[in-house]
C-alpha positions in Angstrom: 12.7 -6.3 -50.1 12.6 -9.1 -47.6 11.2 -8.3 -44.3 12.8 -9.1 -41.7 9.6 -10.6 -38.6 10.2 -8.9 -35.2 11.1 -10.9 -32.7 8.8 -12.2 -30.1 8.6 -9.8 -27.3 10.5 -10.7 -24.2 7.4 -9.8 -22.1 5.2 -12.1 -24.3 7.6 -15.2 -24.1 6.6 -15.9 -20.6 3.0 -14.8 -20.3 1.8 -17.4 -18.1 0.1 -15.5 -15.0 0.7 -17.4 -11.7 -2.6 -18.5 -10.6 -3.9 -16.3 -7.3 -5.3 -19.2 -4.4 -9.1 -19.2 -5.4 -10.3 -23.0 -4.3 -12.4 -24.2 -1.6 -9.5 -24.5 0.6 -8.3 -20.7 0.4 -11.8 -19.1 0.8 -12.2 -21.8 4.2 -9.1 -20.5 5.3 -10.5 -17.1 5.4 -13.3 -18.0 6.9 -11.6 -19.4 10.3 -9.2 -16.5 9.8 -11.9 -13.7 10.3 -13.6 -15.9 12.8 -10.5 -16.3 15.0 -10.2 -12.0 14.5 -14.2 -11.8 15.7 -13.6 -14.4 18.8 -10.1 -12.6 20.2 -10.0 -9.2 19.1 -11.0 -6.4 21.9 -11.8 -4.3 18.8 -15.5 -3.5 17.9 -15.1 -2.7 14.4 -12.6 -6.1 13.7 -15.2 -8.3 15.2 -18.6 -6.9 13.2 -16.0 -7.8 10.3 -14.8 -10.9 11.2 -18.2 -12.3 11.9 -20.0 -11.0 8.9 -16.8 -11.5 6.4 -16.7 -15.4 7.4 -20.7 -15.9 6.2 -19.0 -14.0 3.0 -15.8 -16.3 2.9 -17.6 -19.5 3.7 -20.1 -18.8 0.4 -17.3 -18.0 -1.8 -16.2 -21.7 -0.4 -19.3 -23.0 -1.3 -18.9 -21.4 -4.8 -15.6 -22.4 -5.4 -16.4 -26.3 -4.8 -19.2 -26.1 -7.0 -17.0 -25.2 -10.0 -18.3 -21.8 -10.4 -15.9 -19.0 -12.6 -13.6 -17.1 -10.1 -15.0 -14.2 -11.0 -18.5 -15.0 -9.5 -16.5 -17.1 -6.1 -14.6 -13.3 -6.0 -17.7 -11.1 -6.6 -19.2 -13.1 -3.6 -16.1 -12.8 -1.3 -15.9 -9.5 -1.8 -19.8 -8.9 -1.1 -19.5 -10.5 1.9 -16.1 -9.5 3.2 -16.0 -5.9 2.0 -19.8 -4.3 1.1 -21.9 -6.0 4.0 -19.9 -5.4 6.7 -19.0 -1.8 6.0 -22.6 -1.0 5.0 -23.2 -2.5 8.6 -20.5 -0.3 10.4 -21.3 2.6 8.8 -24.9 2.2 9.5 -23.9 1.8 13.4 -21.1 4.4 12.7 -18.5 2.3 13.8 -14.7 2.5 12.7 -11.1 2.0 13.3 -9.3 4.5 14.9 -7.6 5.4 11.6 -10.8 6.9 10.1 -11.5 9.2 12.9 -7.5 10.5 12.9 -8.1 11.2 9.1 -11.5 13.6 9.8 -9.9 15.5 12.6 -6.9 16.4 10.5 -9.1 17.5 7.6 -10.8 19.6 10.5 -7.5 20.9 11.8 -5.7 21.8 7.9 -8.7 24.0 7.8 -8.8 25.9 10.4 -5.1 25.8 11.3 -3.7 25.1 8.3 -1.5 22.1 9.6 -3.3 18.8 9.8 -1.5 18.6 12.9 -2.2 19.4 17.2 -0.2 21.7 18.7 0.0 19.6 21.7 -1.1 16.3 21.5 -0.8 14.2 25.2 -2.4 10.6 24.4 -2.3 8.1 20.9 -5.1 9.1 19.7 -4.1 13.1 19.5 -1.5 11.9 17.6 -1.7 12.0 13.4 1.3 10.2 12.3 0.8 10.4 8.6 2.1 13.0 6.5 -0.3 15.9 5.2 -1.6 14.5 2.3 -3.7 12.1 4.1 -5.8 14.9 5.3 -7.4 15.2 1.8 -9.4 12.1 2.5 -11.2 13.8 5.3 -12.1 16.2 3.5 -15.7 15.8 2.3 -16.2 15.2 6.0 -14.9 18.2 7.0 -16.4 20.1 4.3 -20.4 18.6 4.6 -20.1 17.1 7.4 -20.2 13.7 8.9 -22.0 10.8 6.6 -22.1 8.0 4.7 -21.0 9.2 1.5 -17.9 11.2 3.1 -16.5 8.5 5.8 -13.1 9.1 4.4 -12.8 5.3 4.6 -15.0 5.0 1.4 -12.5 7.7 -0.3 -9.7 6.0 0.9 -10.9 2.5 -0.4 -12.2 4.2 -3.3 -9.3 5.3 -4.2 -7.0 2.5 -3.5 -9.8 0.2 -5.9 -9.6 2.8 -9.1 -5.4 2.9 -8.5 -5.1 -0.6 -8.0 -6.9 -1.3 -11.5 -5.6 1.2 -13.3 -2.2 0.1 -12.6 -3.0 -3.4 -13.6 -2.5 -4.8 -17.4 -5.7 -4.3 -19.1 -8.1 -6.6 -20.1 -6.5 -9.0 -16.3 -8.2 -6.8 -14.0 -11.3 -8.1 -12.6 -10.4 -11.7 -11.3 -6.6 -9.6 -9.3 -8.5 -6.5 -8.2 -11.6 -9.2 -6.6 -9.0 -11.0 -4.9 -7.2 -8.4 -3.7 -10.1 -6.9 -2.4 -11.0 -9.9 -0.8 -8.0 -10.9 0.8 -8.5 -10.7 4.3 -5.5 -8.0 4.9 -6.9 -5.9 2.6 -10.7 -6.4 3.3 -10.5 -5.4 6.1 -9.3 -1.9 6.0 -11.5 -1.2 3.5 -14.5 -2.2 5.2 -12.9 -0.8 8.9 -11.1 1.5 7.6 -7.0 1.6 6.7 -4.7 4.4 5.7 -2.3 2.0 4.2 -4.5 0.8 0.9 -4.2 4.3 -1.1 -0.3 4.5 -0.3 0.3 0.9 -1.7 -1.8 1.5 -4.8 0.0 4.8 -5.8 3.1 2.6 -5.1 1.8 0.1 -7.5 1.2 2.5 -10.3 4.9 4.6 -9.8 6.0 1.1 -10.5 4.0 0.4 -13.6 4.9 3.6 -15.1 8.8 3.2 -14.4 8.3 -0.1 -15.6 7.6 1.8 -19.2 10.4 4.3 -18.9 7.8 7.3 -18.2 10.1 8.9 -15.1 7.8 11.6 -15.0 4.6 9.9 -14.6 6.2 7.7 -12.4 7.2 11.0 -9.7 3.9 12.0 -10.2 2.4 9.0 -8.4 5.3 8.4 -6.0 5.2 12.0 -5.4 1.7 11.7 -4.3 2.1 9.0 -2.1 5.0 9.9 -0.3 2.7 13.0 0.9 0.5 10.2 2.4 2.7 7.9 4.0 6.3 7.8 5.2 6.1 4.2 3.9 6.0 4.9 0.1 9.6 6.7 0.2 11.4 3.3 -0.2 9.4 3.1 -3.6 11.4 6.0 -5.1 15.0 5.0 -4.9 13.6 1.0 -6.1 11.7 2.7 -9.4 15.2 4.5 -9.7 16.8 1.9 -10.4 14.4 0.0 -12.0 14.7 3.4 -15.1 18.4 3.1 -14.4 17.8 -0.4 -15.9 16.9 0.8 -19.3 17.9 1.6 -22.5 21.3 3.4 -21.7 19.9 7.4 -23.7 17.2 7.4 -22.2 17.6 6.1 -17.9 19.4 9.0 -16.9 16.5 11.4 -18.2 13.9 9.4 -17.2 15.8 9.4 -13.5 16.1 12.7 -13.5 12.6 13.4 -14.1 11.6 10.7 -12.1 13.4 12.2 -8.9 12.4 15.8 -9.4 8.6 15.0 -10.1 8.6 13.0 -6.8 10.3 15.3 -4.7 8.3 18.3 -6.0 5.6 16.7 -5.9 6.0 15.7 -2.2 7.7 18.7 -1.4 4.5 20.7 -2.5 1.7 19.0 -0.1 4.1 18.5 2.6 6.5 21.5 3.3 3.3 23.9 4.3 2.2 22.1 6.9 5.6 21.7 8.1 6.8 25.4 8.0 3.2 26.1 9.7 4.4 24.0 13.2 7.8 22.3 12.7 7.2 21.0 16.5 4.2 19.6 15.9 5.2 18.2 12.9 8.4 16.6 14.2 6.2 15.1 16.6 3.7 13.7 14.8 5.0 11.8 11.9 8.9 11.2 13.5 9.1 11.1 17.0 5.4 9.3 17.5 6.2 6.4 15.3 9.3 5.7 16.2 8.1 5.5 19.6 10.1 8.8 21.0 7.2 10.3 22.7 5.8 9.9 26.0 2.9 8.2 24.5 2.9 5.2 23.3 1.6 3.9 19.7 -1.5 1.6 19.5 0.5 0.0 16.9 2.1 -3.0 19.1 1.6 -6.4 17.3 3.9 -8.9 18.7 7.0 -8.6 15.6 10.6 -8.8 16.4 11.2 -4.9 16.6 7.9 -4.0 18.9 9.0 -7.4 21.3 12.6 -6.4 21.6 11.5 -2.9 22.3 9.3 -4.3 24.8 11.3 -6.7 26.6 14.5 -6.3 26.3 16.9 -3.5 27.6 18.4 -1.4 24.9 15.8 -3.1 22.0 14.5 -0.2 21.3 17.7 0.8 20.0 18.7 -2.5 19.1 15.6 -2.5 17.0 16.0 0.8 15.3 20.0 -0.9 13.8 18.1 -3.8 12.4 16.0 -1.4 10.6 19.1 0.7 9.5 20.8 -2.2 8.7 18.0 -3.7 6.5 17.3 -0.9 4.7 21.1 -0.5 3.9 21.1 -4.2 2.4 18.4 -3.5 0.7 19.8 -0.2 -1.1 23.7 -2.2 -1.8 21.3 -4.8 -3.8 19.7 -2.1 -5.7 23.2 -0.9 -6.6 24.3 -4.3 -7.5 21.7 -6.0 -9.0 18.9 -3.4 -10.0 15.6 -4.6 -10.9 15.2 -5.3 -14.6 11.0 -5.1 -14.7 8.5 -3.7 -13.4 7.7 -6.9 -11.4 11.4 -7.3 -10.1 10.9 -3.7 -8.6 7.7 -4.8 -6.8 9.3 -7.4 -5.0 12.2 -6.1 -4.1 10.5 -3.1 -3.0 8.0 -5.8 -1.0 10.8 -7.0 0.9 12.2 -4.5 2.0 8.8 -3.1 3.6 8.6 -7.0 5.3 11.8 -6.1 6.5 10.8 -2.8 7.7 7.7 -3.7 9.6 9.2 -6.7 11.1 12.0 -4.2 12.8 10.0 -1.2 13.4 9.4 -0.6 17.4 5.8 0.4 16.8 4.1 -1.5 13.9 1.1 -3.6 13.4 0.6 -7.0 11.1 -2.0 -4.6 9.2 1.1 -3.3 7.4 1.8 -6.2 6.2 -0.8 -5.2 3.2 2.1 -3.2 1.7 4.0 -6.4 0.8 0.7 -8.6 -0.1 -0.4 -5.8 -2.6 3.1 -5.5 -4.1 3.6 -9.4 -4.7 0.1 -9.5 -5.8 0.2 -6.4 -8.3 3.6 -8.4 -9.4 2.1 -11.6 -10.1 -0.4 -10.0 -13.0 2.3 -8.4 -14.2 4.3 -9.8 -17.7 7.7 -10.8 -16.0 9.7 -10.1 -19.5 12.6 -7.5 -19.1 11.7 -4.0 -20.6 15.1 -3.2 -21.2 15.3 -6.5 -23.2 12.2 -5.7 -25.0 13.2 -2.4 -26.6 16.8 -3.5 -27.2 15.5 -6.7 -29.3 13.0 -4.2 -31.0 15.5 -1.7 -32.1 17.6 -4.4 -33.4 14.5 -6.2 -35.4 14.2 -2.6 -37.3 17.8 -1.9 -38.1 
């Protein structure tokens, strides 16, 4: 009987990873990036990294123009931008704001059994993540204040092991060193950053509704939408990334896709919620979307924070570019849904840009959402799954 050969995988006919920067140039950009943080930022944390991060950058720079494997430039980067200053802040106990926010709601889900104060008067009584945040601060809360439980380590922790397990195997050192390395994201982990867990859980959601497993992929963006109001516009994108598949299975796969997410996010966030509605409403709505006598921290100079700033009726004004990004962004998910994994990433990536360019209160440390997407895109085949299975079944028949 003659055989008939299976076709080459549509994944596997364009398997040619776009190269990540890595030469002298890129690592001396960094350099005079974190240098330019440490010489005009009022915050103590930001400078200790800045300064110690360039000595880190500028031998990666070295390394790179001496030919050596990426690998070894990234090891040394990330050495010198991620391990040496952290070991230094948390040897002078030093950290963003962030970190302490994280302990105190640990703290407060313990005793109150909401991570959030009743009545908080001034930014920093304010905890504007969703519950599941709290579970970082945990080990502080539980043994107390330390090295080994600044929840900063478990958040970076975390964010690392995601990260790599969401990446194709056997291309994960040389993506998950740069990442790491990558000034946006080096600097959170070594500071500390709430954002870095939410994007990896994102990442993985992705990958796993990238394979058709809707399940597996509400399980992770279940979890991170208990983190982070920012990992909710990851659900409807892997939606119609399963909608995308083979026509038996996507409605399934949807199905349980949606319901593992929302139960999932329902279960770690409606407690705390029911505990203090007020509080809660306060919190994680009002607070960042700058409703509340005070104001957010969170004022880099982008479009929606500068024409709630400076001109009357931005704030509004602001708040309809949001609405009216986000409802572009969900019309091109209904016209042209994502057909991979990688699509998904990117469109999901631009719609967070769009996002933190139009939120009132935001901060260019967001902008790690959309640099870990892209990145986590890049690695990944850029072959259609649908494509894949339909030119598989056919192959067999």
């Amino acid at each position: 009987m003659a055989t008939t050969a299976l076709p080459t995988p549509f994944d596997q006919r364009r398997t040619t990873r776009r190269a990540l920067p890595g030469g002298p140039g890129w690592w001396t950009f960094c350099a005079a990036a974190s240098l330019a943080l440490a010489s005009f930022t009022s915050l103590g944390p930001h400078r200790v990294w800045g300064a110690v991060g360039a000595l880190g950058y500028a031998a990666a720079a070295v390394l790179a123009a001496r030919g050596r494997p990426a690998p070894a430039v990234g090891a040394a980067a990330v050495t010198g931008a991620v391990v040496l200053p952290l070991v230094v802040l948390l040897t002078l106990d030093r950290a963003q704001l962030e970190v302490d926010v994280v302990a105190r709601s640990a703290v407060l889900l313990l005793t109150d059994g909401t991570p959030y104060a009743a009545h908080p008067l001034i930014p920093e009584d304010f905890t504007p993540y969703l519950p599941g945040m709290a579970a970082f601060g945990l080990p502080e809360a539980v043994a107390g204040a330390g090295p080994l439980t600044d929840p900063r380590l478990w958040m970076g922790a975390a964010f690392l092991a995601v990260f790599a397990y969401a990446l194709p195997t056997g291309s994960r050192r040389e993506p998950l060193l740069w990442v790491a390395a990558c000034p946006p994201a080096a600097l959170p982990l070594a500071v500390g950053g709430v954002d870095l867990p939410v994007v990896g859980l994102m990442c993985l959601g992705l990958a796993e509704a990238g394979r058709g497993r809707g399940g597996r992929a509400g399980l992770w963006l279940g979890l991170a939408a208990a983190l982070k109001w920012t990992a909710w516009p990851a659900l409807p994108v892997a939606l119609a990334l399963l909608a995308a598949g083979t026509a038996g299975d996507r409605r399934r796969a949807g199905l349980r896709c949606a319901f593992v997410a929302l139960l999932t996010a329902a279960a770690l966030v409606l407690p705390a919620a029911w505990r203090d509605p007020g509080a809660f409403h306060a919190h994680v709505i009002a607070f960042p979307l700058g409703l509340t006598d005070a104001v957010s921290s969170a004022a880099s100079p982008l479009p929606g924070h500068l024409l709630a700033t400076h001109v009357p009726g931005g704030r509004t004004l602001a708040l309809l570019l949001l609405a009216v990004s986000a409802l572009l962004v969900a019309v091109s998910l209904l016209v042209r849904p994502p057909a991979t994994a990688p699509d998904a990433a990117l469109r999901l990536a631009a719609g967070l840009l769009l996002a933190i360019a139009f939120l009132p209160a935001t901060r260019f440390g967001y902008l790690v959402h959309p640099l870990v997407l892209a990145v986590w895109a890049m690695t990944r085949p850029s072959g259609a799954r649908s494509t894949l299975v339909s030119d598989q079944k056919k192959a067999m028949r």
